[in-house]
C-alpha positions as CSV (number, residue, x, y, z in Angstrom):
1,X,9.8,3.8,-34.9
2,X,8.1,2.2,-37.9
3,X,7.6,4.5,-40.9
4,X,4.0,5.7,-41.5
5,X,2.8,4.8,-45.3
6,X,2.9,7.9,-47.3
7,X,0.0,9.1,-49.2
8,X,0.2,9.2,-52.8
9,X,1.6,11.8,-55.2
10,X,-0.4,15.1,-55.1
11,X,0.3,15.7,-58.6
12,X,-1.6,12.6,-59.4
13,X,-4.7,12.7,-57.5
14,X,-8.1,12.9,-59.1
15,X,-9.3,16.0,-57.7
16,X,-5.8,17.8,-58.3
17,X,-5.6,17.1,-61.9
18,X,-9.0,18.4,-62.7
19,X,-8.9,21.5,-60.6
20,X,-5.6,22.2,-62.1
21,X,-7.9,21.7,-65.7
22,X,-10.4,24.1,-64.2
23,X,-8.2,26.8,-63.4
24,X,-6.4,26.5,-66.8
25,X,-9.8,26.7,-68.7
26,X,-11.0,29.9,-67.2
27,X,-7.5,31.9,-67.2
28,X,-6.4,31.1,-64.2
29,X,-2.8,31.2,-63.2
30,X,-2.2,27.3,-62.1
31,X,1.5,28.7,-60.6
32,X,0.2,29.3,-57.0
33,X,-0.7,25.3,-57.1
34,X,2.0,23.8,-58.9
35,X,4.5,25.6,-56.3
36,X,2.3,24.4,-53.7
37,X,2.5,20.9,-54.7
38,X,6.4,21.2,-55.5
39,X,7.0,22.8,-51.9
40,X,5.4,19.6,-50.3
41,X,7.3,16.8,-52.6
42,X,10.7,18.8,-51.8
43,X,9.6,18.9,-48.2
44,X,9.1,14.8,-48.4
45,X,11.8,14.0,-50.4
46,X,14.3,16.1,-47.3
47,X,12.4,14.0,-45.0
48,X,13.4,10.7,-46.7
49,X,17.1,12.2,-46.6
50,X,16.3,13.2,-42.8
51,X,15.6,9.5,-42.4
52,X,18.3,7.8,-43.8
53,X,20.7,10.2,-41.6
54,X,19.6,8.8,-38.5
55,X,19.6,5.1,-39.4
56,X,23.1,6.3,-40.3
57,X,23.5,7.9,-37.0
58,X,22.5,4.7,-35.1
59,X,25.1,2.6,-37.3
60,X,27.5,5.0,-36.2
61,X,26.7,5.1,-32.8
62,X,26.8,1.1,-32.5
63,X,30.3,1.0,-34.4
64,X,32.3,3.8,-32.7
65,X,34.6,1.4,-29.9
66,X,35.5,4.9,-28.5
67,X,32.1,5.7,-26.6
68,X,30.8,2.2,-25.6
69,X,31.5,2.2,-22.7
70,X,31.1,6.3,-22.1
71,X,28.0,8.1,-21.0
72,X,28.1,10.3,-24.4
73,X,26.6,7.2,-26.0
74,X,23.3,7.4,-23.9
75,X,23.0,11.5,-24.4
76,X,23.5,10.5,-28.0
77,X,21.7,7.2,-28.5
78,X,18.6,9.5,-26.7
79,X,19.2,12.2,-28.8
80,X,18.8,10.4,-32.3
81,X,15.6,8.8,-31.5
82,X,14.2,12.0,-30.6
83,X,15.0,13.2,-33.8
84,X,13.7,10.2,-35.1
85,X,10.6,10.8,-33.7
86,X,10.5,14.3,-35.0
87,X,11.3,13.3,-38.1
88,X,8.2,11.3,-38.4
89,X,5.8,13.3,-36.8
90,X,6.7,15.1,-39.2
91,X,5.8,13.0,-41.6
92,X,2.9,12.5,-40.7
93,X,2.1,16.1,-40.3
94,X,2.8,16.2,-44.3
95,X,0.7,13.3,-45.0
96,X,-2.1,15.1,-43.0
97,X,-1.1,18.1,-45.5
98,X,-1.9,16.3,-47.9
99,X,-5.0,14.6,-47.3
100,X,-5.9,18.3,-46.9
101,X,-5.3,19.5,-50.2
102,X,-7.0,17.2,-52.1
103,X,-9.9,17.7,-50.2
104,X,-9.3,21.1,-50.5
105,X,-9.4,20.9,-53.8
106,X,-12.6,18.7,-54.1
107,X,-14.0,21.5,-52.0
108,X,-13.6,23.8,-54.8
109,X,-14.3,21.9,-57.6
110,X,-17.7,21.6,-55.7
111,X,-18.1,25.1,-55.5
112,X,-17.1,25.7,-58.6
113,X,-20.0,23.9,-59.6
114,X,-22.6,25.8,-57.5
115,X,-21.5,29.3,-58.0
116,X,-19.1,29.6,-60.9
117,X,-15.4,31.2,-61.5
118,X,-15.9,33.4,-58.4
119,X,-15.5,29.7,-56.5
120,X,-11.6,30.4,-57.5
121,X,-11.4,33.8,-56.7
122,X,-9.9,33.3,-53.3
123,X,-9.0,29.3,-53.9
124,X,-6.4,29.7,-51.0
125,X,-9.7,30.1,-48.3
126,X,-10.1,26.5,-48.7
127,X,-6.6,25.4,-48.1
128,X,-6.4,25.3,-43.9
129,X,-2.9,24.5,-44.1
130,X,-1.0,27.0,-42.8
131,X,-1.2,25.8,-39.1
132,X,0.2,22.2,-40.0
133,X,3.2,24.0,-42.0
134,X,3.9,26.0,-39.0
135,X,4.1,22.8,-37.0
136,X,6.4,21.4,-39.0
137,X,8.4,24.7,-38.9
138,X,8.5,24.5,-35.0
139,X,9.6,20.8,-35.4
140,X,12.3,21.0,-37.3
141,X,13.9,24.1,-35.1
142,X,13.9,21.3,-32.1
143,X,15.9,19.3,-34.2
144,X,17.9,21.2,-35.8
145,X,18.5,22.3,-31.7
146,X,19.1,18.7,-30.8
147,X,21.7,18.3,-33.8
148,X,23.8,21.0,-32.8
149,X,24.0,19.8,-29.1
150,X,25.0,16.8,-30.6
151,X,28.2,18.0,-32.2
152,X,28.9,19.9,-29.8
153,X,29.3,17.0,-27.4
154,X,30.8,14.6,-30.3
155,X,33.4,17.5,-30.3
156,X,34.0,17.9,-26.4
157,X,34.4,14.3,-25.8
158,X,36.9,13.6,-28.7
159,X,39.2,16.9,-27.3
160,X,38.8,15.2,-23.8
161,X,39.6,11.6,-25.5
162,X,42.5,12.4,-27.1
163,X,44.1,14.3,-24.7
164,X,43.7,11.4,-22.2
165,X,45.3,9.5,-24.5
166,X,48.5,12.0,-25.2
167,X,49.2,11.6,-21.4
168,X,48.9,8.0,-21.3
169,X,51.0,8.0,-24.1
170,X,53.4,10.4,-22.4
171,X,53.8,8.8,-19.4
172,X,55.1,5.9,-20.9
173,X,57.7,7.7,-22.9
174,X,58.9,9.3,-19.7
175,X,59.0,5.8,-18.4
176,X,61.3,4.8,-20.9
177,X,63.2,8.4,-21.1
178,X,61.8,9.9,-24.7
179,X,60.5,13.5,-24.2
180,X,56.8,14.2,-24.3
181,X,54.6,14.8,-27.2
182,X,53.3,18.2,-27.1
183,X,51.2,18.3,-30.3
184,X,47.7,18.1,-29.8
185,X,46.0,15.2,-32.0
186,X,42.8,15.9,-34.0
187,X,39.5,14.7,-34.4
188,X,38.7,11.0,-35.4
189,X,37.4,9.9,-38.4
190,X,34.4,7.7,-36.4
191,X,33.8,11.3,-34.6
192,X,34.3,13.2,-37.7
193,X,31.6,11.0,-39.4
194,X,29.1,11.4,-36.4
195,X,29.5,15.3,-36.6
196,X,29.3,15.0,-40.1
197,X,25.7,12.9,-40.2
198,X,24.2,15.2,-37.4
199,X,25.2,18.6,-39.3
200,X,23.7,16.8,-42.5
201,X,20.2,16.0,-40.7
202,X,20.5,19.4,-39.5
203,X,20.4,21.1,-43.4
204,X,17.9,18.5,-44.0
205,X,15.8,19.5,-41.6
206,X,16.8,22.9,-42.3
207,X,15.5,22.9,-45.9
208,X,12.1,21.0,-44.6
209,X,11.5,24.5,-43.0
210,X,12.2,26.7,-45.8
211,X,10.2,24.4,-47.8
212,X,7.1,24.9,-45.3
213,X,8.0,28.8,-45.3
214,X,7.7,29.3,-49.0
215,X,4.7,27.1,-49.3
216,X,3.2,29.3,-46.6
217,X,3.9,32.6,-48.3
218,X,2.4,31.0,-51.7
219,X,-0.9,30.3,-50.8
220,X,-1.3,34.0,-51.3
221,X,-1.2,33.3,-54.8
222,X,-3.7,30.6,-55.3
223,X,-6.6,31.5,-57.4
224,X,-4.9,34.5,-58.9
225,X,-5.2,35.3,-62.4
226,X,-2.0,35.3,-64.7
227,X,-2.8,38.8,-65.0
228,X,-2.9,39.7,-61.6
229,X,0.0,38.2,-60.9
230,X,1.8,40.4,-63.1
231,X,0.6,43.7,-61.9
232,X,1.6,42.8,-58.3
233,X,5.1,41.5,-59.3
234,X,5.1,45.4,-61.1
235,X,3.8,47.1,-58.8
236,X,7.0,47.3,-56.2
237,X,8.6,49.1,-59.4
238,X,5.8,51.0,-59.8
239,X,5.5,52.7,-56.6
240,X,9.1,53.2,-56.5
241,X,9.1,55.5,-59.7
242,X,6.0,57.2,-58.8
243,X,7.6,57.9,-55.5
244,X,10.7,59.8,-57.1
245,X,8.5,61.8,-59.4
246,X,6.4,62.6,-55.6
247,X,10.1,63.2,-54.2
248,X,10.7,65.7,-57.0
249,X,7.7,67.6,-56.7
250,X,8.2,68.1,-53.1
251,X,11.3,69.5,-53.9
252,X,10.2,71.8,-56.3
253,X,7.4,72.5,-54.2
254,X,9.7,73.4,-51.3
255,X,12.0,75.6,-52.9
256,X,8.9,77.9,-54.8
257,X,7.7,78.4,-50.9
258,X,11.5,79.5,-49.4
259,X,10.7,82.6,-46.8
260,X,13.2,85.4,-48.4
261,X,15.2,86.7,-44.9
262,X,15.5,90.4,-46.1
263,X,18.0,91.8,-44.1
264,X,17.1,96.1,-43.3
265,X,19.9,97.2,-46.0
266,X,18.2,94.9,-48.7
267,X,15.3,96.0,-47.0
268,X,15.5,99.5,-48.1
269,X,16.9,99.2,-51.6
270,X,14.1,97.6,-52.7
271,X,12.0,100.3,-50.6
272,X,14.1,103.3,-52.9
């Protein structure tokens, strides 16, 4: 499948650079964005990787002898290219991303310039992104699916391989009286490679998603203050030592309130 132009670097877009000047110039924390933007080049730059593991895996596929002439090569051949495809819908789900921020961004620049600073108050409301990263989340779980299938079946037919080839191999000894070979022979190196391409594309795609999962979680933080930022990263500490001084009083509280069980005897000493 031909490989859709990517858009640009984020980073250097025109509408990027001078919202990132905006939030700078009125004290506010230009974290959220960067991370933002560094989620979706790490996501692209896995995707490359994802890419050049399946024109490996159809190299591999063409130069293994071993499954020519074997159905395994049409369960594999069919399950690259749908990770191939995956992988650039994916793609293309990014560059849609993409598109999106920077309009996003010209969005509010624009209100920025109609209502002032509280335009970056709550800059994630004009980033509708979080649907296209769950997308690409979903996708990469199906291929991440399809890769393990994939060893698994790499695996199963070189155990099955092999051992047709120790009894071949032992019936010809017996032919010419030599006792059998009993140790079982290992996985190729051409089947070792293939397992080895499809369980890289697998961390690949794997790291898309955490990539997509972080960048979800950090849109919280767009158009927060420095300051803000701060207090909430305290506040977990916070609440856990007001919580032991609460724990205390309870305590404290609890034992001043103790029922005394007088029992009769006691009962009538302090009665005397």
């Amino acid at each position: 499948m031909p490989r859709k132009k990517a858009v640009k670097s984020l980073a250097d877009s025109p509408p990027v650079q001078e919202l990132m000047g905006m939030l700078k110039e009125n004290n506010k924390d230009t974290a959220g964005l960067t991370a933002l933007l560094s989620y979706v080049k790490q996501m692209e730059d896995f995707v490359k990787s994802a890419e050049g593991r399946i024109t490996d895996m159809q190299s591999q596929l063409t130069d293994m002898k071993e499954i020519q002439k074997h159905p395994i090569k049409t369960a594999l051949t069919n399950t690259t290219e749908s990770l191939d495809a995956g992988v650039a819908g994916i793609r293309e789900q990014l560059n849609r991303i993409k598109e999106s921020i920077v309009e996003a961004c010209k969005n509010a620049i624009d209100s920025f310039k109609k209502v002032g600073i509280t335009a970056l108050d709550k800059l994630a409301s004009f980033f509708n992104i979080k649907q296209g990263l769950e997308a690409i989340q979903k996708s990469t779980e199906s291929g991440m699916n399809r890769c393990d299938k994939a060893v698994a079946r790499v695996e199963t037919f070189s155990k099955e391989y092999h051992a047709t080839g120790k009894h071949l191999k032992n019936l010809l000894r017996m032919i010419v009286g030599k006792d059998p070979i009993d140790t079982e022979k290992g996985m190729g190196k051409p089947a070792k490679h293939l397992c080895a391409t499809y369980k890289a594309e697998k961390n690949c795609l794997g790291r898309i998603s955490d990539m997509a999962e972080k960048a979800i979680v950090g849109l919280n933080e767009l158009g927060k203050n420095a300051n803000e930022i701060r207090q909430e990263r305290k506040k977990p500490a916070i609440d856990e030592h007001i919580a032991s001084f609460e724990k205390k009083a309870e305590k404290i509280n609890a034992e001043k309130s103790k029922v005394v069980d007088f029992k009769p005897k006691q009962q009538e000493e302090l009665l005397a």
